[in-house]
C-alpha positions as YAML, in Angstrom:
chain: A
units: angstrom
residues:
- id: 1
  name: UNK
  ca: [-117.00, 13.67, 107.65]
- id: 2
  name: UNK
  ca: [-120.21, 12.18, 108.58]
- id: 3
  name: UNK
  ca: [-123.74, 11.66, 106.57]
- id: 4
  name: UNK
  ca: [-125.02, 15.29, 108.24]
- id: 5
  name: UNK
  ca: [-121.98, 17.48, 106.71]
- id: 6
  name: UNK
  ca: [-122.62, 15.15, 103.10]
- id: 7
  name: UNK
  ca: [-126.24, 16.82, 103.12]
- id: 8
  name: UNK
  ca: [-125.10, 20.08, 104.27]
- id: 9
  name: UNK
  ca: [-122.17, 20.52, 101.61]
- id: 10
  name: UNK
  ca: [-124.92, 19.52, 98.83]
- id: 11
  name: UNK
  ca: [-127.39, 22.43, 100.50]
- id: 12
  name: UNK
  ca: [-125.11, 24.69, 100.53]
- id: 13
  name: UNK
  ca: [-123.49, 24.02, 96.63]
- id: 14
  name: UNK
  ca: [-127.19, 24.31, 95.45]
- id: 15
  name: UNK
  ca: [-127.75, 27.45, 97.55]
- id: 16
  name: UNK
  ca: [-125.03, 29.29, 96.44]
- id: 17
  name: UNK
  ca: [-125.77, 28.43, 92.74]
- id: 18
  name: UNK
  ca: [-129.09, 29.93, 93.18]
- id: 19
  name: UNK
  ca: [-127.68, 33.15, 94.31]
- id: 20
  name: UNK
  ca: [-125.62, 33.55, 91.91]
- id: 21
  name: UNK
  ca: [-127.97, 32.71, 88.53]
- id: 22
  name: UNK
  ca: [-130.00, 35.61, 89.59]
- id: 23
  name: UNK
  ca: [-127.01, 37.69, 89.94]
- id: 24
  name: UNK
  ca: [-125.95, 36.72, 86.15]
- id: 25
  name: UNK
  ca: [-129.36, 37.40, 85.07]
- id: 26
  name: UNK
  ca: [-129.61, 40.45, 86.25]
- id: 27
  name: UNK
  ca: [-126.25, 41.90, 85.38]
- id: 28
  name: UNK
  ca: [-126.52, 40.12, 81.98]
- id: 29
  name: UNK
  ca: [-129.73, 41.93, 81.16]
- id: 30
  name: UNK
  ca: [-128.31, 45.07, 82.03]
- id: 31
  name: UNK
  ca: [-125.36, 45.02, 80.43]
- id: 32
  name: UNK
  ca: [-127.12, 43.69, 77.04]
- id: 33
  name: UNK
  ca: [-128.52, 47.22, 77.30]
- id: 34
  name: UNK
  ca: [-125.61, 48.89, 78.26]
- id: 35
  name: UNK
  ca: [-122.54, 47.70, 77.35]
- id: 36
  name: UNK
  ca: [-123.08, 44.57, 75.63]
- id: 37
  name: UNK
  ca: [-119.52, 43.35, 75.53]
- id: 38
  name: UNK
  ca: [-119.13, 43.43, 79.39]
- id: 39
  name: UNK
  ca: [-122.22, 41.20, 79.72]
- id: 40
  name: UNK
  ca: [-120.19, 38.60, 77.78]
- id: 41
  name: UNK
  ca: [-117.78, 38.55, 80.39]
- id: 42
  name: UNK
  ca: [-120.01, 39.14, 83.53]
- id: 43
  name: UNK
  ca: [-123.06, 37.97, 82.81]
- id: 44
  name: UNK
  ca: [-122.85, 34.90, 80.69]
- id: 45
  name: UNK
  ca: [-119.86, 33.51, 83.30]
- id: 46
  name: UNK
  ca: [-121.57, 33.88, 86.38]
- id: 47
  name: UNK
  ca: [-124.93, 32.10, 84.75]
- id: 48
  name: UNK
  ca: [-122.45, 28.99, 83.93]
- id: 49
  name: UNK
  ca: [-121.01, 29.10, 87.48]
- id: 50
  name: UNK
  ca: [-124.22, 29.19, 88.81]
- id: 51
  name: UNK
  ca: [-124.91, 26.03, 86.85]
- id: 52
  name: UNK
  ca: [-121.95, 24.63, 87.75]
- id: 53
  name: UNK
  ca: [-122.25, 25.09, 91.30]
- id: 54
  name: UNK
  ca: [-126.66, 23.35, 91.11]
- id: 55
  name: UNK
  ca: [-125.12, 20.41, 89.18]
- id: 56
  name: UNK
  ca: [-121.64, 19.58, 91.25]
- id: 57
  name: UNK
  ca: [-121.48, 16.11, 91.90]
- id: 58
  name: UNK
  ca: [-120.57, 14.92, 95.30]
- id: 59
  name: UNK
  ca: [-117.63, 14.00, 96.80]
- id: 60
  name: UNK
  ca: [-115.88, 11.03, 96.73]
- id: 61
  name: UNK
  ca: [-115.66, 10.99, 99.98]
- id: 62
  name: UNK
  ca: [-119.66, 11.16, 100.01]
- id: 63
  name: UNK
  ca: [-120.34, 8.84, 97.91]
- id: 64
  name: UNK
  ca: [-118.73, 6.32, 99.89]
- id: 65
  name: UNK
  ca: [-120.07, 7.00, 102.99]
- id: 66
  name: UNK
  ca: [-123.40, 7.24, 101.52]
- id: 67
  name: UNK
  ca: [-122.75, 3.95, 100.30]
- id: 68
  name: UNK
  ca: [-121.63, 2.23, 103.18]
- id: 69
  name: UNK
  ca: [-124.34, 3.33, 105.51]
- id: 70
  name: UNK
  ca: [-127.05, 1.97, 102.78]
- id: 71
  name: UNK
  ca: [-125.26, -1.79, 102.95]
...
């Protein structure tokens, strides 16, 4: 694992946490119509995965290398 896949793992957490808030939103919202008690368990999930997924930390295994190509 090099500096270049470090970047591209973070782009791609964040990415796929941004596809997936609007996703929650949207079937949150509709079910809150709807059914409310299946947007409990679909919508409000997916909006804390999506949160999940913008905020993940790196990798060890990043952080290291990230540190030892600073020093």
């Amino acid at each position: 694992m090099n500096r270049e896949d470090c970047k591209n793992e973070k782009i791609s957490s964040r990415m796929i946490g941004l596809i997936i808030i609007p996703l929650g939103l949207v079937l949150s919202l509709i079910s809150f119509f709807f059914l409310p008690v299946v947007g409990l368990f679909l919508g409000i999930p997916l909006l804390v995965l999506g949160g999940v997924f913008i905020a993940a930390p790196e990798s060890k295994v990043c952080r290291l290398i990230l540190r030892k190509d600073e020093a």
